[in-house]
MITIVEX-162807 format. One line per 8 residues: number of its first residue (from 1); their letters; for each residue x, y, z of N, C-alpha, C. Coordinates in Angstrom, 2 decimals. Example, Ala and Ser with C-alpha at 12.3 -4.5 7.8 and 13.67 -1.06 7.14 Angstrom:
<atoms>
1	as	13.19,-5.69,7.80,12.30,-4.50,7.80,13.20,-3.30,7.80; 12.85,-2.25,7.08,13.67,-1.06,7.14,12.90,0.03,7.87 $
</atoms>
This chain:
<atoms>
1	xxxxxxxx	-15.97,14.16,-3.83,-15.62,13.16,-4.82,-15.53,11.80,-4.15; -16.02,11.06,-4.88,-15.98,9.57,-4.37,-14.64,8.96,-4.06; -14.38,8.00,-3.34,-13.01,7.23,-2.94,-13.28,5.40,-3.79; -11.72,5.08,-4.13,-12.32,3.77,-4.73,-11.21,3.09,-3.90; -11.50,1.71,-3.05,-10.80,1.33,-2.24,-10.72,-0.65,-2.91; -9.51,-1.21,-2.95,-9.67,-2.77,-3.33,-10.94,-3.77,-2.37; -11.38,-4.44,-2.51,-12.27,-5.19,-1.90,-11.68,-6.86,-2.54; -11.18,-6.93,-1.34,-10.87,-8.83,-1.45,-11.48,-9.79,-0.98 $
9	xxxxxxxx	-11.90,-11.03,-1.42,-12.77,-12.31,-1.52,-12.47,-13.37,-1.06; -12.07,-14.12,-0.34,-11.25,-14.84,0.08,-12.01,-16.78,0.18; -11.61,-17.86,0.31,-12.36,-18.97,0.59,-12.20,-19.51,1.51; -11.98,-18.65,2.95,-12.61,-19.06,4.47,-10.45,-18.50,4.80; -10.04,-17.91,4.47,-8.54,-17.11,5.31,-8.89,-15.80,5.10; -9.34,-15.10,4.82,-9.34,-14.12,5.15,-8.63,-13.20,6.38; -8.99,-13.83,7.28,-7.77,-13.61,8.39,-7.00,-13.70,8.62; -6.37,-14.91,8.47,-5.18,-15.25,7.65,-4.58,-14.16,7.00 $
17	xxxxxxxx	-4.72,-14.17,5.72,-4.72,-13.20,4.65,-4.18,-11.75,4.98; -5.39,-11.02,6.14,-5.70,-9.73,6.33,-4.00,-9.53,7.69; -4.10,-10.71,8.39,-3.14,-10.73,9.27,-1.21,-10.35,8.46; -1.54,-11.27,7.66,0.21,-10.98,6.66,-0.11,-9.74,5.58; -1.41,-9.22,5.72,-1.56,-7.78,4.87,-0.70,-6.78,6.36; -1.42,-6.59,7.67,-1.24,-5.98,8.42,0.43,-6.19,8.94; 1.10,-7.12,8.82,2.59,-7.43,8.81,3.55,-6.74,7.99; 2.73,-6.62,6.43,3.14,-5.97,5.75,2.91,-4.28,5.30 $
25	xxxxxxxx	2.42,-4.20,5.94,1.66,-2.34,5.61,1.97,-2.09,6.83; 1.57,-2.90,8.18,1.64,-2.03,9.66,0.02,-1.25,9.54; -0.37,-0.83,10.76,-1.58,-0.21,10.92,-1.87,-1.01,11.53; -3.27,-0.07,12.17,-4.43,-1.34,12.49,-5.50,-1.52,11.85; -6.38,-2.60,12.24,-7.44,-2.53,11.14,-8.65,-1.69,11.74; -9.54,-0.84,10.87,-10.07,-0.15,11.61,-11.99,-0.61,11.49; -11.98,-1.72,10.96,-12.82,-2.93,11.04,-13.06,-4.11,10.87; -13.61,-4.95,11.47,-13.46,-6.05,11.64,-14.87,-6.63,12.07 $
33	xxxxxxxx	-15.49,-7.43,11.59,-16.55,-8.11,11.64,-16.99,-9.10,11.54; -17.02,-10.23,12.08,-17.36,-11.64,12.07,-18.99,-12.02,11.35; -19.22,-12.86,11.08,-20.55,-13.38,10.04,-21.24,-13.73,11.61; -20.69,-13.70,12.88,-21.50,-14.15,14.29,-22.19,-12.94,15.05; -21.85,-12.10,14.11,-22.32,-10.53,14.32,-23.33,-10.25,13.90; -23.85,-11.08,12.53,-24.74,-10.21,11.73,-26.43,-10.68,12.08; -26.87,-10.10,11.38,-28.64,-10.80,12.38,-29.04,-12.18,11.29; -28.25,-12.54,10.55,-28.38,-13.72,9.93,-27.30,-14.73,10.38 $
41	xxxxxxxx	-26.62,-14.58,11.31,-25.54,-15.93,12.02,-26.58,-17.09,12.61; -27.75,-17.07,13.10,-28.05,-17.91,13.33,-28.49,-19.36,11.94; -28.30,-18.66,11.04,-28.08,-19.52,9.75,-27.21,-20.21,9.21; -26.10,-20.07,10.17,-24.75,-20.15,9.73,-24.23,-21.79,10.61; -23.32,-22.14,10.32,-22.56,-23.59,11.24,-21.47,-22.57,11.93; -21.23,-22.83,13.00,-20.39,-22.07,14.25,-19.10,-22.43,13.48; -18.94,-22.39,12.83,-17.52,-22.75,11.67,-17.58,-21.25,10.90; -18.89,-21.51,10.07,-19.02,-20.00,8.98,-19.17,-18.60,9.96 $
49	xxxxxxxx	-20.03,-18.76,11.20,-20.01,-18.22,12.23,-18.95,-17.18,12.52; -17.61,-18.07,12.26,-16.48,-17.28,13.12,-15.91,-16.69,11.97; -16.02,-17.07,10.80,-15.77,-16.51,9.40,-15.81,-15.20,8.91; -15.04,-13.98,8.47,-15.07,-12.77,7.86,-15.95,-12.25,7.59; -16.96,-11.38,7.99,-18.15,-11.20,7.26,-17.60,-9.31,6.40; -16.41,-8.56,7.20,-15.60,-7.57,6.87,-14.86,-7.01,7.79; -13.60,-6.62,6.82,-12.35,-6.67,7.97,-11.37,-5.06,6.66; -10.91,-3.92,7.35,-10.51,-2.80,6.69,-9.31,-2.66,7.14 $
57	xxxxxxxx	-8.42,-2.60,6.31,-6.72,-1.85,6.54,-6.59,-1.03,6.00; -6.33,0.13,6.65,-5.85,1.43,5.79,-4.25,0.90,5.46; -3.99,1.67,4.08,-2.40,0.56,3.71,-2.06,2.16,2.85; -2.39,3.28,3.32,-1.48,4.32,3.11,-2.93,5.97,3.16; -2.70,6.87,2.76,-3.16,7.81,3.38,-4.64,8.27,3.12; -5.03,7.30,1.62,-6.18,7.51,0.66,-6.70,6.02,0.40; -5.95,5.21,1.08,-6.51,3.29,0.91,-6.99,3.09,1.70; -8.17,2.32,1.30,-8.48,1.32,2.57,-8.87,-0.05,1.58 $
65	xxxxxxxx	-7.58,-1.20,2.27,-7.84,-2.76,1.74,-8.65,-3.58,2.34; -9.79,-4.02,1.86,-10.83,-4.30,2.44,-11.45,-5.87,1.80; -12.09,-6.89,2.48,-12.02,-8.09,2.62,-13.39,-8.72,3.04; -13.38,-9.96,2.73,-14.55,-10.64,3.30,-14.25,-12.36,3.24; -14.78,-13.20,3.92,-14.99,-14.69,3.53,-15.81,-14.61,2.65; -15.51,-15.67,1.45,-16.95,-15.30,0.51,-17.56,-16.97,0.77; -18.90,-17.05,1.73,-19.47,-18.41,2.47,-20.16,-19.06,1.18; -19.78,-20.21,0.97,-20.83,-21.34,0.07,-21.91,-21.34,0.79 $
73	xxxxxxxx	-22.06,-21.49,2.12,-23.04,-21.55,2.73,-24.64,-20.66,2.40; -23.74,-19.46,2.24,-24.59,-18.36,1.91,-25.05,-18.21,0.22; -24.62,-19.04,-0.51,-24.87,-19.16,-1.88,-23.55,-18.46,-2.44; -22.44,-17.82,-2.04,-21.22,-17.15,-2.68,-20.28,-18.34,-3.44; -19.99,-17.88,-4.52,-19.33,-18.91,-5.24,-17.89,-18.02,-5.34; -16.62,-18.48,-5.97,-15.40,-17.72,-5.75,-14.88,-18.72,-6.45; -14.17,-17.88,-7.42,-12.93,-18.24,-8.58,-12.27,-17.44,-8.89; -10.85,-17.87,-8.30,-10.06,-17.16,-8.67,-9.38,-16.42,-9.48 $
81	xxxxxxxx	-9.64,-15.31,-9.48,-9.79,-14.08,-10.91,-10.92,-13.18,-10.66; -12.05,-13.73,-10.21,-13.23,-12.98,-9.64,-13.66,-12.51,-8.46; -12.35,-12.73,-7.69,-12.49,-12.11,-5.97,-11.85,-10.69,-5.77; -12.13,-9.89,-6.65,-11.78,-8.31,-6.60,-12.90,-7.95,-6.83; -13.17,-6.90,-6.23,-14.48,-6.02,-6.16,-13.76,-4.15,-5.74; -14.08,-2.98,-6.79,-13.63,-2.31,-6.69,-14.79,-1.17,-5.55; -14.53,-0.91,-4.36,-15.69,-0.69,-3.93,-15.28,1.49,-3.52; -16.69,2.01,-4.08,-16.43,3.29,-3.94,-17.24,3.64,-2.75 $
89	xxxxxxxx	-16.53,4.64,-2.24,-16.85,5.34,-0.95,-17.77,6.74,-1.33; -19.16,6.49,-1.31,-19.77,8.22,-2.22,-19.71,8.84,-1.13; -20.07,9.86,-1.34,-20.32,11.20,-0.32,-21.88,11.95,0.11; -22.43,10.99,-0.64,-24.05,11.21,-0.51,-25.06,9.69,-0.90; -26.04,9.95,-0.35,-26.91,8.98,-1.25,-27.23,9.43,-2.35; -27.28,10.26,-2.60,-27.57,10.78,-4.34,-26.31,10.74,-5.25; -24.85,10.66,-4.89,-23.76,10.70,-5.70,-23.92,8.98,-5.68; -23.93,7.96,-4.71,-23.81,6.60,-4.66,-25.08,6.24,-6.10 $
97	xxxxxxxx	-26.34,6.76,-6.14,-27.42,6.59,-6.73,-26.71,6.46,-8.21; -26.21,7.86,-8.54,-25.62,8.06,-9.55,-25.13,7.14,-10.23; -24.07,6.92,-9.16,-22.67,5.93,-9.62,-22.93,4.36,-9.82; -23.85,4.02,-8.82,-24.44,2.75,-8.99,-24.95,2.39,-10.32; -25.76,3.58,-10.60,-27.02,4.07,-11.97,-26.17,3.36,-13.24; -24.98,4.23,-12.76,-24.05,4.50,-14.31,-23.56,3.51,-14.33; -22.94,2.73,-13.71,-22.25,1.62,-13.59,-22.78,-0.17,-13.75; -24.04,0.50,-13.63,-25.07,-0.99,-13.49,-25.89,-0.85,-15.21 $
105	xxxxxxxx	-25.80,-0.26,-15.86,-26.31,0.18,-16.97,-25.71,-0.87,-17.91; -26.30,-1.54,-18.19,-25.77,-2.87,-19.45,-25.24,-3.98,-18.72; -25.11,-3.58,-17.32,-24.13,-4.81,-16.45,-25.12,-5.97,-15.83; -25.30,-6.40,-14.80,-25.86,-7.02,-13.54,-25.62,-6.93,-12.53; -26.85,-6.29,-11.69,-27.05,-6.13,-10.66,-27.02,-7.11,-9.87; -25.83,-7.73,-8.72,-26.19,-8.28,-8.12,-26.68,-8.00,-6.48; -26.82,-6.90,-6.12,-27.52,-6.29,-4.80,-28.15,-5.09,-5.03; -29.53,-4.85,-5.43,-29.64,-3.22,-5.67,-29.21,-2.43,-4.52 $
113	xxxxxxxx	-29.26,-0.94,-4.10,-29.12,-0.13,-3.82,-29.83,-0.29,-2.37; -29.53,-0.34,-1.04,-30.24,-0.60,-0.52,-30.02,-0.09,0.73; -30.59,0.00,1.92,-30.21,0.30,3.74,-30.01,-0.57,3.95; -28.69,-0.65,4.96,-28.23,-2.00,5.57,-27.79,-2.00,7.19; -28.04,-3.34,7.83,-27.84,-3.57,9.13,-26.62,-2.41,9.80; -25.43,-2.70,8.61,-24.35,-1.70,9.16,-24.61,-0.40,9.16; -25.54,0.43,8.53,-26.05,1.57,8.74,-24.57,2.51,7.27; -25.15,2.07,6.20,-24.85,2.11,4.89,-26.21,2.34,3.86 $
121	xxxxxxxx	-25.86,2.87,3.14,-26.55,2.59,2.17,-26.13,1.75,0.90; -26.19,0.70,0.53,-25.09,-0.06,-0.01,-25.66,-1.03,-1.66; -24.67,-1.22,-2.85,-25.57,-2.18,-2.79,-24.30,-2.68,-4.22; -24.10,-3.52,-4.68,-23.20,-4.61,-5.38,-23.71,-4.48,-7.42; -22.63,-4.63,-8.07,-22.84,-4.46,-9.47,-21.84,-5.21,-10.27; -22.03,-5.38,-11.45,-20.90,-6.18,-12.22,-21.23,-4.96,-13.49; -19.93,-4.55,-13.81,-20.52,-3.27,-15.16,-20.56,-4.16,-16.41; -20.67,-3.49,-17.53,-21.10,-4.49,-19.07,-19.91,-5.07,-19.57 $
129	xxxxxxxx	-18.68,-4.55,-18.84,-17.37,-5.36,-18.71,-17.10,-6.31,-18.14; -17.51,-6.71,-17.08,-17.66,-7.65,-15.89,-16.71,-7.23,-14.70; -16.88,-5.84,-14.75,-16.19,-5.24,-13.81,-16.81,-5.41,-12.11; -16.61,-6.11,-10.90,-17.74,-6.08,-10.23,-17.07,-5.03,-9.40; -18.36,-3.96,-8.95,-18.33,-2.65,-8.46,-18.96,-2.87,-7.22; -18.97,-2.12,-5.83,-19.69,-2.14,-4.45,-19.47,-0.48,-4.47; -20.78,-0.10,-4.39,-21.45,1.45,-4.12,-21.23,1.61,-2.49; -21.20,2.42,-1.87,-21.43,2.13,-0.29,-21.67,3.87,-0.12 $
137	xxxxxx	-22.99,4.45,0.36,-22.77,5.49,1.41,-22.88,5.57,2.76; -22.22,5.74,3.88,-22.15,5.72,5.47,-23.01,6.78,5.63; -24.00,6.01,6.31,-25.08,7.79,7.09,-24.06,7.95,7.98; -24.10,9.15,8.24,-23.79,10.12,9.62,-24.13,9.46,10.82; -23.55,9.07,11.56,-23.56,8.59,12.91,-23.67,9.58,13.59; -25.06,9.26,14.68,-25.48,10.50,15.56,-24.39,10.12,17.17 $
</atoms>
């Protein structure tokens, strides 16, 4: 069965942010990723560079609170009310397919379904509610 974990949006604290999350829950974070990481940083100003690209707190036994900078740079726009993203954890590429399927049905797609640098199969939705949804399946790490 799939997992549904919060996904937060932030306009350049994120770290910030994720730092007084981890003050308050305790844990560590068990990812963390800078935008100087990704194979598109060289696009970036050494400012957006050092910026959130994703950062994970587990905040109890079935959560994981999860985050990003959302960059103007990169075309991301952010208003407040619209920086939640409910993002599910599938258990296959064919259950993610599904869920994406069902969920993107009357809505907008804003990332189809796709392979990604992080070694995901991943891909972004808004349902016919304006619910915005993130699909994600993790291949198996050899």
């Amino acid at each position: 069965m799939a997992t549904v974990n919060p996904y937060l949006n932030f306009l350049g604290n994120t770290e910030e942010a994720f730092n007084f999350y981890k003050s308050v829950f305790g844990g560590e974070f068990v990812g963390l990723q800078r935008f100087k990481d990704t194979p598109e940083a060289d696009k970036l100003s050494a400012a957006d560079q050092d910026k959130i690209m994703h950062v994970a707190l587990p905040i109890g036994s079935n959560t994981i609170l999860m985050g990003t900078d959302a960059l103007e740079s990169m075309g991301h726009t952010l208003t407040l009310g619209n920086n939640l993203s409910l993002a599910i954890g599938a258990e296959s590429k064919e259950e993610a397919e599904k869920i994406f399927n069902g969920l993107a049905e009357g809505g907008e797609v804003e990332m189809p379904l796709q392979d990604t640098f992080w070694g995901a199969y991943f891909g972004m939705t808004a349902d016919k509610f304006g619910i915005k949804w993130m699909v994600n399946f993790d291949y198996p790490q050899n």
